[in-house]
C-alpha positions as CSV (number, residue, x, y, z in Angstrom):
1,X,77.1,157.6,106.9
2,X,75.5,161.0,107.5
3,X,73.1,162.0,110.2
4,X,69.9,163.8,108.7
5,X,68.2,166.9,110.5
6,X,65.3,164.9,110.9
7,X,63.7,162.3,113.9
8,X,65.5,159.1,112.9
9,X,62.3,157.0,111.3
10,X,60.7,154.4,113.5
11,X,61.8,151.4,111.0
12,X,65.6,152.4,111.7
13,X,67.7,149.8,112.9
14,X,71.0,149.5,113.2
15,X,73.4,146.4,113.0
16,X,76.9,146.4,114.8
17,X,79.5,144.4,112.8
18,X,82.8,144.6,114.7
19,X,83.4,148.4,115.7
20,X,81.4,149.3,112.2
21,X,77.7,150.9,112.6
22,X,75.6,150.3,109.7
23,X,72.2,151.6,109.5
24,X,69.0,150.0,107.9
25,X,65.3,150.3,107.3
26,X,63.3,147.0,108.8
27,X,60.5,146.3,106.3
28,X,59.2,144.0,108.8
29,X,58.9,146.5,111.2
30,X,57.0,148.6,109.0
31,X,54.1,145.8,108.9
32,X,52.3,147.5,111.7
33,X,52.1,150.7,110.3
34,X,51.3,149.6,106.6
35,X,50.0,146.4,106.4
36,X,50.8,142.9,104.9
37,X,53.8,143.2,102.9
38,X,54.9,139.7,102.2
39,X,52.7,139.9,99.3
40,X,54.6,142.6,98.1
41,X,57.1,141.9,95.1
42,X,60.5,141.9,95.9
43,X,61.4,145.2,93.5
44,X,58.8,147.2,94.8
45,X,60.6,146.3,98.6
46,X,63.4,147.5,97.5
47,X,61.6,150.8,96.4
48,X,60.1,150.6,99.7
49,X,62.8,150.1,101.7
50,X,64.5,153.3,99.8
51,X,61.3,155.3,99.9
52,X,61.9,154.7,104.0
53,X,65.1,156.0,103.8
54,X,64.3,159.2,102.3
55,X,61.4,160.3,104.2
56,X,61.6,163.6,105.5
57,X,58.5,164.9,105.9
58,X,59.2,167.5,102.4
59,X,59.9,165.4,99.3
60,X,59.0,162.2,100.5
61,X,56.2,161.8,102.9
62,X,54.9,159.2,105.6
63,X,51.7,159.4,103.4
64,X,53.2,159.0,100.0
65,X,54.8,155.8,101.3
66,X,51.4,154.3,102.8
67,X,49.7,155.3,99.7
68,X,52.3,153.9,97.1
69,X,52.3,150.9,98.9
70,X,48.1,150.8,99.1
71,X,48.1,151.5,95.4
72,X,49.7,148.4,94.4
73,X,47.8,146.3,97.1
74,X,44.3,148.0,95.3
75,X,45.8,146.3,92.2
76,X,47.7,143.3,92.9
77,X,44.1,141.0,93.3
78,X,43.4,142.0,89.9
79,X,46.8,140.9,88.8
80,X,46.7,138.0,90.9
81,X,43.6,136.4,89.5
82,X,44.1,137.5,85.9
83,X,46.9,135.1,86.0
84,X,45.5,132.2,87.8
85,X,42.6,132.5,85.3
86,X,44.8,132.6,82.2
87,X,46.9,129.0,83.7
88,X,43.8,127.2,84.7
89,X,42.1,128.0,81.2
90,X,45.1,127.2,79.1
91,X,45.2,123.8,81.5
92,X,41.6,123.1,80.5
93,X,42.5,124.0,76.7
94,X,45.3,121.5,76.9
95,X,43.2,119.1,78.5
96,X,40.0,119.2,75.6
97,X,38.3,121.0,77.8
98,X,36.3,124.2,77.9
């Protein structure tokens, strides 16, 4: 594991198995700062969790992150409801009903 130049990010943790150091980003630590993000699907986590772990104020910024992770909260509603729509009107078409 290599140290960055860098502050360490406030979402670091770090979990001690045995005499072994391994070093993690807490998505759930990250709730304050960003929002909600159980909602989230669990790919874009994962591009979360990396995008966390690359943050150094140059390529990837504290600003980038909140607004990737806005961005798909701006269209997950849409998505959401689309899809509830689409079951309950096939339900009501299987039913004989419009």
């Amino acid at each position: 594991m290599t140290e960055s130049a860098h502050a360490p990010s406030p979402f670091q943790r770090i979990l001690q198995v045995g005499n072994q150091r391994y070093r993690y980003y807490a998505l759930p630590a990250a709730y304050a700062e960003l929002g909600d993000l159980s909602r989230l699907p669990f790919a874009l986590k994962i591009v979360l969790e990396n995008l966390l772990r690359h943050e150094d104020g140059k390529q990837v910024t504290r600003a980038q992150i909140k607004e990737s992770h806005h961005e798909h909260e701006r269209n997950l509603p849409k998505e959401t409801t689309g899809t509830i729509e689409r079951v309950e009107r096939r339900d009501r078409q299987a039913q004989g009903t419009s």
